[in-house]
PDB file as gemmi writes it, atoms N, CA and C in Angstrom:
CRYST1    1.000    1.000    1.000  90.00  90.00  90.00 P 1                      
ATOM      1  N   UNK A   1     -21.806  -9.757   3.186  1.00  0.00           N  
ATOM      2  CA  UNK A   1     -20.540  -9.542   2.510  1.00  0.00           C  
ATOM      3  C   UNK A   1     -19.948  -8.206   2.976  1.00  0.00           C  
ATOM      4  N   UNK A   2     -18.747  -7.883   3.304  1.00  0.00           N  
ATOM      5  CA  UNK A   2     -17.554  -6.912   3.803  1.00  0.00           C  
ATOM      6  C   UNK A   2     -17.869  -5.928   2.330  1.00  0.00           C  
ATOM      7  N   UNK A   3     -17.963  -4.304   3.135  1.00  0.00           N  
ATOM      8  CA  UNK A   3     -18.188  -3.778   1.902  1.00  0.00           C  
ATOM      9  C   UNK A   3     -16.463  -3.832   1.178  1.00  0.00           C  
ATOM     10  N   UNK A   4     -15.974  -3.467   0.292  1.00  0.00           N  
ATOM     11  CA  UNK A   4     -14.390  -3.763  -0.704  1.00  0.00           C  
ATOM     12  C   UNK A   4     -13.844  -2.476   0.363  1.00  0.00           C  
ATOM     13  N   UNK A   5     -12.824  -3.074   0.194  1.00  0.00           N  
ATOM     14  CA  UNK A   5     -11.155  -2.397   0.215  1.00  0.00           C  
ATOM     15  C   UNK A   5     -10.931  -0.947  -1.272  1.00  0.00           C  
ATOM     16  N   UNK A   6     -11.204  -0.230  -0.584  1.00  0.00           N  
ATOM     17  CA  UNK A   6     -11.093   1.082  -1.948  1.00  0.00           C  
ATOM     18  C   UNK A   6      -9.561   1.637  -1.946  1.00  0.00           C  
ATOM     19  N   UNK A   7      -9.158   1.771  -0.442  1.00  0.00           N  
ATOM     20  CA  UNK A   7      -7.552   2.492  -0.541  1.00  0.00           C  
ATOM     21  C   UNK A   7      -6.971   1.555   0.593  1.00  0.00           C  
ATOM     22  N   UNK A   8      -5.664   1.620   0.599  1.00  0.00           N  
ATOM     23  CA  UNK A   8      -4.971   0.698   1.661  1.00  0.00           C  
ATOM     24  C   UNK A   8      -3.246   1.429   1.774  1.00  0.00           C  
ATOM     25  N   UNK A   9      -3.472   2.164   2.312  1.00  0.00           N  
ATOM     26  CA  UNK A   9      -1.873   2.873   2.743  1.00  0.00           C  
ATOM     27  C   UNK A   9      -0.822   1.773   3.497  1.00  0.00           C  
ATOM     28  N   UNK A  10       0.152   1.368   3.198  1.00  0.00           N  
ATOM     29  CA  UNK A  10       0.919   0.626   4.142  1.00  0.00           C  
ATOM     30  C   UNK A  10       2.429   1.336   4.325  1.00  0.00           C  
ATOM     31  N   UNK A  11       2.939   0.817   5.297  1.00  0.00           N  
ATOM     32  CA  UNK A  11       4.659   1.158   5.746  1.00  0.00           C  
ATOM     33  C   UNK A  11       5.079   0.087   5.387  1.00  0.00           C  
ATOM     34  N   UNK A  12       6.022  -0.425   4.639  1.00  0.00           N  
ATOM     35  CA  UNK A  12       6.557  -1.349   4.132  1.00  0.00           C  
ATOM     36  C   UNK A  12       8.315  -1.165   4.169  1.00  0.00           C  
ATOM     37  N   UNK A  13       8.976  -2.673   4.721  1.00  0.00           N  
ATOM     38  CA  UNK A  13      10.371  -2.470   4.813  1.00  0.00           C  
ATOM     39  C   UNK A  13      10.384  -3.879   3.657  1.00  0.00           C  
ATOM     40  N   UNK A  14      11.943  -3.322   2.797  1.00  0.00           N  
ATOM     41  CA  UNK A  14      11.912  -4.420   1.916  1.00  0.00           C  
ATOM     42  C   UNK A  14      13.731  -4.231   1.243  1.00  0.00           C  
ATOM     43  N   UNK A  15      14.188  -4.890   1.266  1.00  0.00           N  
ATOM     44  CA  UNK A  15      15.969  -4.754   0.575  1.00  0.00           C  
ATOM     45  C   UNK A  15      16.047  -4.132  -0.548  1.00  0.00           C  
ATOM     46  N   UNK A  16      17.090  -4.007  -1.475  1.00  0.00           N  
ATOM     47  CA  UNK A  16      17.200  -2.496  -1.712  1.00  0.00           C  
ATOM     48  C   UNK A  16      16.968  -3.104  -3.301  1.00  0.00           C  
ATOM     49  N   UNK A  17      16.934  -4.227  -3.771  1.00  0.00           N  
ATOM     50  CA  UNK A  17      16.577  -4.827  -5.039  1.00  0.00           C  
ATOM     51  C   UNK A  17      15.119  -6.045  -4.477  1.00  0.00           C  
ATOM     52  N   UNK A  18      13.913  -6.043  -4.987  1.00  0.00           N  
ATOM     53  CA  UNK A  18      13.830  -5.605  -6.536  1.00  0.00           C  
ATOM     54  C   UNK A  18      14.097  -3.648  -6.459  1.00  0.00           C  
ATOM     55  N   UNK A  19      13.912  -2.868  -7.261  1.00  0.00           N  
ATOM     56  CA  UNK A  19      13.496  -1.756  -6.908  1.00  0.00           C  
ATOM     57  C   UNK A  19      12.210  -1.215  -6.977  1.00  0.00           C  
ATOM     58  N   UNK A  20      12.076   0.109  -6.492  1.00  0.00           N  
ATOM     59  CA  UNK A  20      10.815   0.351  -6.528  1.00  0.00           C  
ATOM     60  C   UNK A  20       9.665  -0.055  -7.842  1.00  0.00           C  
ATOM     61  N   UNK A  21      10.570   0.347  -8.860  1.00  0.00           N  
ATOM     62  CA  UNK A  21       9.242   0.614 -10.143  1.00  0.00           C  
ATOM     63  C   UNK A  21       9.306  -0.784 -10.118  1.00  0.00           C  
ATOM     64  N   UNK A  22       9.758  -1.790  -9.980  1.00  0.00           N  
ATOM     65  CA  UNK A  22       9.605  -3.625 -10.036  1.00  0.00           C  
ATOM     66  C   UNK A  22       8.463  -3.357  -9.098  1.00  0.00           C  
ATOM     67  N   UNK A  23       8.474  -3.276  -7.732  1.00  0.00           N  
ATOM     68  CA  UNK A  23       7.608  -3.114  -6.640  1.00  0.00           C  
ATOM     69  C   UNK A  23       6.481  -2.442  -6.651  1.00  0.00           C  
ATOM     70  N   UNK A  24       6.296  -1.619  -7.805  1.00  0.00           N  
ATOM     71  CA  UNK A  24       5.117  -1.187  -8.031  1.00  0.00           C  
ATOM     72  C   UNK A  24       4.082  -1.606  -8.758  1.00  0.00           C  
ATOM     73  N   UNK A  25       4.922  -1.921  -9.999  1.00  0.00           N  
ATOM     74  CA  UNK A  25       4.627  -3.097 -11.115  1.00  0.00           C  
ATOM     75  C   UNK A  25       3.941  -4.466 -10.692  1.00  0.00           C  
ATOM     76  N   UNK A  26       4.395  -4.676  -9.580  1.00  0.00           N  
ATOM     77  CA  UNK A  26       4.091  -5.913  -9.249  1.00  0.00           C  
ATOM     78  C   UNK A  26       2.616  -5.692  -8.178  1.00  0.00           C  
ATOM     79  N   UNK A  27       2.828  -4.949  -7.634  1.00  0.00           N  
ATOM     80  CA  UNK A  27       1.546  -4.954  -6.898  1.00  0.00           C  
ATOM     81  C   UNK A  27       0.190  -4.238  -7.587  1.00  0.00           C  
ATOM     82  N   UNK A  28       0.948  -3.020  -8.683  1.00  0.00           N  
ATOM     83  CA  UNK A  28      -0.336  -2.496  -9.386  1.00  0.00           C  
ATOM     84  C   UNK A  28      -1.189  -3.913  -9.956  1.00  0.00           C  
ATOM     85  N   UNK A  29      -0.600  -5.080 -10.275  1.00  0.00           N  
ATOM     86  CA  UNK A  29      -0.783  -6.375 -11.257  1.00  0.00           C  
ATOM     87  C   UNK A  29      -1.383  -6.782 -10.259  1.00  0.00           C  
ATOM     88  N   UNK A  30      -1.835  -6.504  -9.006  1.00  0.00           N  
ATOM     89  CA  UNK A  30      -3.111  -7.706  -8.358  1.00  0.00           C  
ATOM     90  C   UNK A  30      -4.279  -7.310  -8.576  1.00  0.00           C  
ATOM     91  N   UNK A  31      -4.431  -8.255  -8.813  1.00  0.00           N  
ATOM     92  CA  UNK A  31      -6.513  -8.342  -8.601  1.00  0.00           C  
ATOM     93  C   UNK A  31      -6.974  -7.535  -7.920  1.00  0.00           C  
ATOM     94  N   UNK A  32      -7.840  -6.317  -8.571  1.00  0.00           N  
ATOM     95  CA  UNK A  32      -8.819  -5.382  -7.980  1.00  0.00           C  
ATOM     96  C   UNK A  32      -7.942  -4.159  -7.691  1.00  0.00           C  
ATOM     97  N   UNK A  33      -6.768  -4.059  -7.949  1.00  0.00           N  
ATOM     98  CA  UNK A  33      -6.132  -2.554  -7.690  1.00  0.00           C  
ATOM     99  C   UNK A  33      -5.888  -2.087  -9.290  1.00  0.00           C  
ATOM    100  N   UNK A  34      -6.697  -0.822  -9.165  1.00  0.00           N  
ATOM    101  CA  UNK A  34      -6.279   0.374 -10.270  1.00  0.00           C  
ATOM    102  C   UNK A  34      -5.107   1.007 -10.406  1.00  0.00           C  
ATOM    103  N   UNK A  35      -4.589   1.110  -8.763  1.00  0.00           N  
ATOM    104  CA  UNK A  35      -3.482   2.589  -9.021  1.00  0.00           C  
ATOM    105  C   UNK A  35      -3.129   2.224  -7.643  1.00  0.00           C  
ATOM    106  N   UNK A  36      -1.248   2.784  -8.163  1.00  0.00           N  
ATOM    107  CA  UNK A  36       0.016   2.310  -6.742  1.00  0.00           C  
ATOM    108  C   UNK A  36       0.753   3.772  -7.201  1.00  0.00           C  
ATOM    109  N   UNK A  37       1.075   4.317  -5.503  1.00  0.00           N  
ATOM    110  CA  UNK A  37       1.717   4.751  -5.729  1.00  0.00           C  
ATOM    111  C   UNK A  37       3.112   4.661  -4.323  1.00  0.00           C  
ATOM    112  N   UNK A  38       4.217   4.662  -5.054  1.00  0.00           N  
ATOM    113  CA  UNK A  38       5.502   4.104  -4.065  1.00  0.00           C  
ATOM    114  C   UNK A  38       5.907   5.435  -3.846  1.00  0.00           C  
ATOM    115  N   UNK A  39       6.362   5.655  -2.432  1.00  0.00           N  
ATOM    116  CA  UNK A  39       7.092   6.285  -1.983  1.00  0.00           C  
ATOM    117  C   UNK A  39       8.223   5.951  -1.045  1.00  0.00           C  
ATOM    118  N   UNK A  40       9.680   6.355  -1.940  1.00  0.00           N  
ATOM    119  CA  UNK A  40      10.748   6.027  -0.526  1.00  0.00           C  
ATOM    120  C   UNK A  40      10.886   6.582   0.392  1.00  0.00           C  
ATOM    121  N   UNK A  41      10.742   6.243   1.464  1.00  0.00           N  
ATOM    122  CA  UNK A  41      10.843   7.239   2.820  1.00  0.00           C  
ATOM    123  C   UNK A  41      12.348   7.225   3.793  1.00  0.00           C  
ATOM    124  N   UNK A  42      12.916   6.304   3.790  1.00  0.00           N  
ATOM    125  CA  UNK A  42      14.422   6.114   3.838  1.00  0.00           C  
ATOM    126  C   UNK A  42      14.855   4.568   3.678  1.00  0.00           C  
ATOM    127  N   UNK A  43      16.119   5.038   3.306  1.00  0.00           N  
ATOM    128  CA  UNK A  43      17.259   4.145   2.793  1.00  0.00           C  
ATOM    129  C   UNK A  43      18.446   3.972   4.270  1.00  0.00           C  
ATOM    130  N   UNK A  44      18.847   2.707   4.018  1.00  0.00           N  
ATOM    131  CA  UNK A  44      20.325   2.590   5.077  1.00  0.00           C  
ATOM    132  C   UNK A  44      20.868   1.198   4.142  1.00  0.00           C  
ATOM    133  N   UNK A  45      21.903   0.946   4.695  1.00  0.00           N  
ATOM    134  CA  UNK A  45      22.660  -0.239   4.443  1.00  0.00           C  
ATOM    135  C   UNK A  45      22.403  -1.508   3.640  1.00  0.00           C  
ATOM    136  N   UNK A  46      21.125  -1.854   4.169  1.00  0.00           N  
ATOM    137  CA  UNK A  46      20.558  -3.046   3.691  1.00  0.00           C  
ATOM    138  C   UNK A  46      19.094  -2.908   3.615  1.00  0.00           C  
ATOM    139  N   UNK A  47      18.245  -2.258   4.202  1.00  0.00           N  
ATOM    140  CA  UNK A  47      16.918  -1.992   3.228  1.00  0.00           C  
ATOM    141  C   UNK A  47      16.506  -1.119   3.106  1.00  0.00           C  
ATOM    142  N   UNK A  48      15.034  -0.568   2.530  1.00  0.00           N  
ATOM    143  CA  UNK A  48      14.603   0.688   2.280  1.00  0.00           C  
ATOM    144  C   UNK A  48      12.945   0.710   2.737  1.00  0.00           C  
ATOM    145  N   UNK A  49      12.468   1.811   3.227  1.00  0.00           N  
ATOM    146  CA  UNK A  49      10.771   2.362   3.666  1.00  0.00           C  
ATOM    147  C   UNK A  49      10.558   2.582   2.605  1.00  0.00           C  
ATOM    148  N   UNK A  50       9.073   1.769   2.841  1.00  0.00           N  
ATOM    149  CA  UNK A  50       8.676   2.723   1.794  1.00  0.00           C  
ATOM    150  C   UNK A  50       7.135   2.939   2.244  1.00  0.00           C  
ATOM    151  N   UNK A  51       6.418   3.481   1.477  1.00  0.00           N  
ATOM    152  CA  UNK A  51       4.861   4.395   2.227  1.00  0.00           C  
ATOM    153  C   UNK A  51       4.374   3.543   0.320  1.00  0.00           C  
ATOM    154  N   UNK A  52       3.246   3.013   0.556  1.00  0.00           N  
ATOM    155  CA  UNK A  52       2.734   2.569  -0.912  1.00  0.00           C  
ATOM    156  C   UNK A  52       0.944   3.020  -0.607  1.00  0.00           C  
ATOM    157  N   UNK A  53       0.619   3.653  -1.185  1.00  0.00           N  
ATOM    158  CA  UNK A  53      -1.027   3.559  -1.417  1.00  0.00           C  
ATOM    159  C   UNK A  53      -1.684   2.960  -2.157  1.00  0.00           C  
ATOM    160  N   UNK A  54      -2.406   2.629  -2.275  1.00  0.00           N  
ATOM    161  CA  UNK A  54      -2.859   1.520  -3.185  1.00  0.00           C  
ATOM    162  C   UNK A  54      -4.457   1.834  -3.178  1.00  0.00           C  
ATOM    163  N   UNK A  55      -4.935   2.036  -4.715  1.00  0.00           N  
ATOM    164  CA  UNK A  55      -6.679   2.055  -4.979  1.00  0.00           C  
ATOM    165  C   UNK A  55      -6.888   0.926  -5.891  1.00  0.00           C  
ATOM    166  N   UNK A  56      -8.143   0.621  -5.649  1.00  0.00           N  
ATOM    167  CA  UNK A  56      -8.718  -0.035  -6.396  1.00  0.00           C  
ATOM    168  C   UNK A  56     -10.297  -0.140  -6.026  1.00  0.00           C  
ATOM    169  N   UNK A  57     -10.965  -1.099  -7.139  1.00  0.00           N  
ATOM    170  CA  UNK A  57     -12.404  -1.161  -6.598  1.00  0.00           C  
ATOM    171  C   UNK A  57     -12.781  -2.511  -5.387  1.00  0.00           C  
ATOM    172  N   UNK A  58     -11.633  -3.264  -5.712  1.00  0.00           N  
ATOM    173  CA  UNK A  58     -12.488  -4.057  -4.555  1.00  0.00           C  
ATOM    174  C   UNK A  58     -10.322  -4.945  -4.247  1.00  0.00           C  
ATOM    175  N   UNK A  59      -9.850  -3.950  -3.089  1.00  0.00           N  
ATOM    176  CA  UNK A  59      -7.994  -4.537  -2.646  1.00  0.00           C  
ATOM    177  C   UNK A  59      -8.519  -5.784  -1.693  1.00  0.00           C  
ATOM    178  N   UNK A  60      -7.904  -6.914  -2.235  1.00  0.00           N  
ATOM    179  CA  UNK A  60      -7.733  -7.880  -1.314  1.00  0.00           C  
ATOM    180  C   UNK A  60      -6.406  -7.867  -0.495  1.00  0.00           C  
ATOM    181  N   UNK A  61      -6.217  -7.443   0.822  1.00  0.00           N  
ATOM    182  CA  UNK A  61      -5.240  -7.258   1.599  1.00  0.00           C  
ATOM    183  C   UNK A  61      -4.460  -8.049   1.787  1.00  0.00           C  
ATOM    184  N   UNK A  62      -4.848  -9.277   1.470  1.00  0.00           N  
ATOM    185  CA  UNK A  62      -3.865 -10.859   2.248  1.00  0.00           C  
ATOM    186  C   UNK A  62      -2.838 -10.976   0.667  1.00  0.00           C  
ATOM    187  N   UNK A  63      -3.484 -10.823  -0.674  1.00  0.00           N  
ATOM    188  CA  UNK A  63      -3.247 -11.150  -1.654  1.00  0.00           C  
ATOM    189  C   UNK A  63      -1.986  -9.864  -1.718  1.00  0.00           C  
ATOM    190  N   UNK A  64      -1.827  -8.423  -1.518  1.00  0.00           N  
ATOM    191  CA  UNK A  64      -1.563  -7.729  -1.786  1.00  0.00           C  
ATOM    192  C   UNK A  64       0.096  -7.895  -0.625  1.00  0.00           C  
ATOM    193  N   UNK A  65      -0.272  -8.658   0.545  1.00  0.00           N  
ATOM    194  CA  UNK A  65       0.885  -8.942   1.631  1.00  0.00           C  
ATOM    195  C   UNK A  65       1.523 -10.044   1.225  1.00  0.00           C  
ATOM    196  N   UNK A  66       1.061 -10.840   0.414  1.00  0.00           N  
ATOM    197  CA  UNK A  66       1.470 -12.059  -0.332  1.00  0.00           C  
ATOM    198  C   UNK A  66       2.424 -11.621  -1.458  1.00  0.00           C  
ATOM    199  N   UNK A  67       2.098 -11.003  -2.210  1.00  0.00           N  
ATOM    200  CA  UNK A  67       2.947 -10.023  -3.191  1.00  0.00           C  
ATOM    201  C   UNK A  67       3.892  -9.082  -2.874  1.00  0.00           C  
ATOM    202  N   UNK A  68       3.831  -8.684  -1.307  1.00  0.00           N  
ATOM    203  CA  UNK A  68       5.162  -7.441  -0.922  1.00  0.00           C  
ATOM    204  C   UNK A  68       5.875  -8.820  -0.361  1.00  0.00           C  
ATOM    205  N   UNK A  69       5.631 -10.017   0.688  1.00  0.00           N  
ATOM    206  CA  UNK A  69       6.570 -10.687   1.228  1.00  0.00           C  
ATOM    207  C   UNK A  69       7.440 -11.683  -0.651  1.00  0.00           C  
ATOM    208  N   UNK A  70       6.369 -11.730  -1.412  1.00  0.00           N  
ATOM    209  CA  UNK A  70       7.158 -12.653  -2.223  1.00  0.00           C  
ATOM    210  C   UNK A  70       8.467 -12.043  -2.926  1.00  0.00           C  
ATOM    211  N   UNK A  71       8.189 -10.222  -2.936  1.00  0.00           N  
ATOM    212  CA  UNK A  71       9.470  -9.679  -3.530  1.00  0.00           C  
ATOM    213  C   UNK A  71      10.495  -9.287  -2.280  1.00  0.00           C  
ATOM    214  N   UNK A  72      10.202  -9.634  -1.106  1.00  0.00           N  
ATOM    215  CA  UNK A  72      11.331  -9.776  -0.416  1.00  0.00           C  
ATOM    216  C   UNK A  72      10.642  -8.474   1.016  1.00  0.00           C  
ATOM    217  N   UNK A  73       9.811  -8.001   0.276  1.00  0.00           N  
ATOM    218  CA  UNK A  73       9.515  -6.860   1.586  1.00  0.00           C  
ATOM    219  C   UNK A  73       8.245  -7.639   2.880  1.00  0.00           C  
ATOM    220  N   UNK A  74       8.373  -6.862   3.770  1.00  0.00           N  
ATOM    221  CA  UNK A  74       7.638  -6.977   4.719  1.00  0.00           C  
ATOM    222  C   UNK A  74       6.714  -5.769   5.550  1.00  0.00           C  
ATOM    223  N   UNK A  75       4.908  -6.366   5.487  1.00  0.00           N  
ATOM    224  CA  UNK A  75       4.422  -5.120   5.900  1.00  0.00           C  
ATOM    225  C   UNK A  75       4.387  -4.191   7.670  1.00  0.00           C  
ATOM    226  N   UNK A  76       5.046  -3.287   7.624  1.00  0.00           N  
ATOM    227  CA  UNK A  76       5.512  -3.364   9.209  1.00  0.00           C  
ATOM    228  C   UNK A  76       4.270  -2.785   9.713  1.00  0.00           C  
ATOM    229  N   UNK A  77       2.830  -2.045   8.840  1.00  0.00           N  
ATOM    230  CA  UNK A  77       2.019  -1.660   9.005  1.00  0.00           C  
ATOM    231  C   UNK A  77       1.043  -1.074   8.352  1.00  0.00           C  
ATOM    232  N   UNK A  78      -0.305  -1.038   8.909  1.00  0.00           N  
ATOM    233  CA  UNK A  78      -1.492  -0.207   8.153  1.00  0.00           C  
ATOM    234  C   UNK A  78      -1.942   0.471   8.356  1.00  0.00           C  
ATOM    235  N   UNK A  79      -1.581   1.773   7.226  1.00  0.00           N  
ATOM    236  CA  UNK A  79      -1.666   3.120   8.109  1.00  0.00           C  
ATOM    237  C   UNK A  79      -2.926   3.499   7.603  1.00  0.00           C  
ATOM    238  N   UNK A  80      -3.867   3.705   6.774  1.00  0.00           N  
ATOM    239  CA  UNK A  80      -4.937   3.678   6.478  1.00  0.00           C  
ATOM    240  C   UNK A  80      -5.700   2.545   5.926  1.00  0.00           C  
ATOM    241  N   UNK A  81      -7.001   2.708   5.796  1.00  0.00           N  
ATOM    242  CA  UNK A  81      -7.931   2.130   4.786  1.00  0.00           C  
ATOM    243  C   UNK A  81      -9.154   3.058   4.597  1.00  0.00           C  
ATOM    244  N   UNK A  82      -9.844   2.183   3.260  1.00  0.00           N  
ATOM    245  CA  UNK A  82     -10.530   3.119   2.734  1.00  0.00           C  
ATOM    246  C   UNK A  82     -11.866   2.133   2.242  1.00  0.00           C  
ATOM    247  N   UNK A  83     -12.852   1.789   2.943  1.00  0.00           N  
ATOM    248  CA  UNK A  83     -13.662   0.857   2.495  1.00  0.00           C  
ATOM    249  C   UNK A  83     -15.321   1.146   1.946  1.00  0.00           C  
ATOM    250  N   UNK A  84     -15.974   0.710   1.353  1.00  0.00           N  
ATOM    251  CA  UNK A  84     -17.022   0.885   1.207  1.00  0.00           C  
ATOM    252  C   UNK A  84     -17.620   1.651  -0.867  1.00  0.00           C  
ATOM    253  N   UNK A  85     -18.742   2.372  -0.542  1.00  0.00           N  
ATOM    254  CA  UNK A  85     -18.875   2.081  -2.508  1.00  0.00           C  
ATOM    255  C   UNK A  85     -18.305   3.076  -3.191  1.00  0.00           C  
ATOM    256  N   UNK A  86     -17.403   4.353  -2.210  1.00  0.00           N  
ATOM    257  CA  UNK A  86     -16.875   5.203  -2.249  1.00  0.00           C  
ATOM    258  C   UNK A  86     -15.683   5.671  -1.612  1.00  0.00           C  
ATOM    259  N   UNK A  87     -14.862   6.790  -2.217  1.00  0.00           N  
ATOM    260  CA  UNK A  87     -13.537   6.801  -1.442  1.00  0.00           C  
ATOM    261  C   UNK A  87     -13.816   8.060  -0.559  1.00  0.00           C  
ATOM    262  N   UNK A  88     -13.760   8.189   0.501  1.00  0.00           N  
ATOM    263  CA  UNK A  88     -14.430   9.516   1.102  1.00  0.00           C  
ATOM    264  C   UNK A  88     -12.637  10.202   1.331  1.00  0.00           C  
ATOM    265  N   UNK A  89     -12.699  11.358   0.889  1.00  0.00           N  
ATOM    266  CA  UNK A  89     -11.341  12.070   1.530  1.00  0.00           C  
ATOM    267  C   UNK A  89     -11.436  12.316   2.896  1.00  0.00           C  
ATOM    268  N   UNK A  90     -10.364  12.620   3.512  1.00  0.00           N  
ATOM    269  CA  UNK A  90     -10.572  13.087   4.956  1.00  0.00           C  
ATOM    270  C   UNK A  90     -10.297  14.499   4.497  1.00  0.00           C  
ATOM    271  N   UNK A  91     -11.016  15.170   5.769  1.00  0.00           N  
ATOM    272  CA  UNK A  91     -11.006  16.786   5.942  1.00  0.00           C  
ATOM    273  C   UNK A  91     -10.914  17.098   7.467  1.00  0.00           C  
ATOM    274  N   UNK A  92      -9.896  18.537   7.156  1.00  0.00           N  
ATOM    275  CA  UNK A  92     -10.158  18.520   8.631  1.00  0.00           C  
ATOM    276  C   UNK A  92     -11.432  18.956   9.629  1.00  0.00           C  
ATOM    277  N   UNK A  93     -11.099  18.567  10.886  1.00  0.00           N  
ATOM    278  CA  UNK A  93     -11.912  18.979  11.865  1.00  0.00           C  
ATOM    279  C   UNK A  93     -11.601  19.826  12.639  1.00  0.00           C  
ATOM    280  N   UNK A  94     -11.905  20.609  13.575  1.00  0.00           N  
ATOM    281  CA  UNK A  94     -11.813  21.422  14.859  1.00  0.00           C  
ATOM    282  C   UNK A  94     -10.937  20.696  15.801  1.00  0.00           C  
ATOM    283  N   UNK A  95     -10.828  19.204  15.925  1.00  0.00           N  
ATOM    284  CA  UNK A  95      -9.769  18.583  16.786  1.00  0.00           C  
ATOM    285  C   UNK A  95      -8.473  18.912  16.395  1.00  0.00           C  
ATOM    286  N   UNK A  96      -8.385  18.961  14.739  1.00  0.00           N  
ATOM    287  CA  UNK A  96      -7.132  18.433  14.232  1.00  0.00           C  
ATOM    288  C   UNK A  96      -6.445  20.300  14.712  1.00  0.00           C  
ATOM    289  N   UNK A  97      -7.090  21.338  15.181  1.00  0.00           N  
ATOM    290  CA  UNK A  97      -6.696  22.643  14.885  1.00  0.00           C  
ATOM    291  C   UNK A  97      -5.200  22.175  16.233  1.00  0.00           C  
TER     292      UNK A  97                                                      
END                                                                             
């Protein structure tokens, strides 16, 4: 068995209704996520970025892309994950100098 999905950062494009707190609401409500947090990253004409993190103890990813396409958004990407029986922070290194 795949150890769980603990964090899941995505880039998400999606039209400018529902709005966010709908969009948050709705994804905090899946199975196995504790905690969402939305961020808008820009706005134009007809849709809006947004950056969403998402914890929980065990994120099902397909279920969670199923829920951004049904309110109208689409995931353009995955910028992190976070898997296993713990959430490890990142820190820096000597590369990152």
């Amino acid at each position: 068995m795949a150890p769980p999905i603990r964090r899941l950062i995505l880039d998400v494009m999606k039209p400018h209704e529902p709005d966010i707190i709908e969009f948050a609401e709705v994804v905090a409500g899946c199975t196995g996520v504790s905690g969402v947090n939305v961020a808008l990253v820009e706005t134009d004409r007809v849709v809006q970025n947004l950056k969403l993190t998402i914890e929980g103890d065990a994120i099902d990813a397909a279920t969670i892309e199923g829920a951004i396409t049904d309110l109208g958004g689409t995931v353009h990407s995955i910028d992190g994950v976070a898997c296993g029986e713990r959430l490890v922070d990142e820190r820096d290194t000597p590369q990152d100098n």
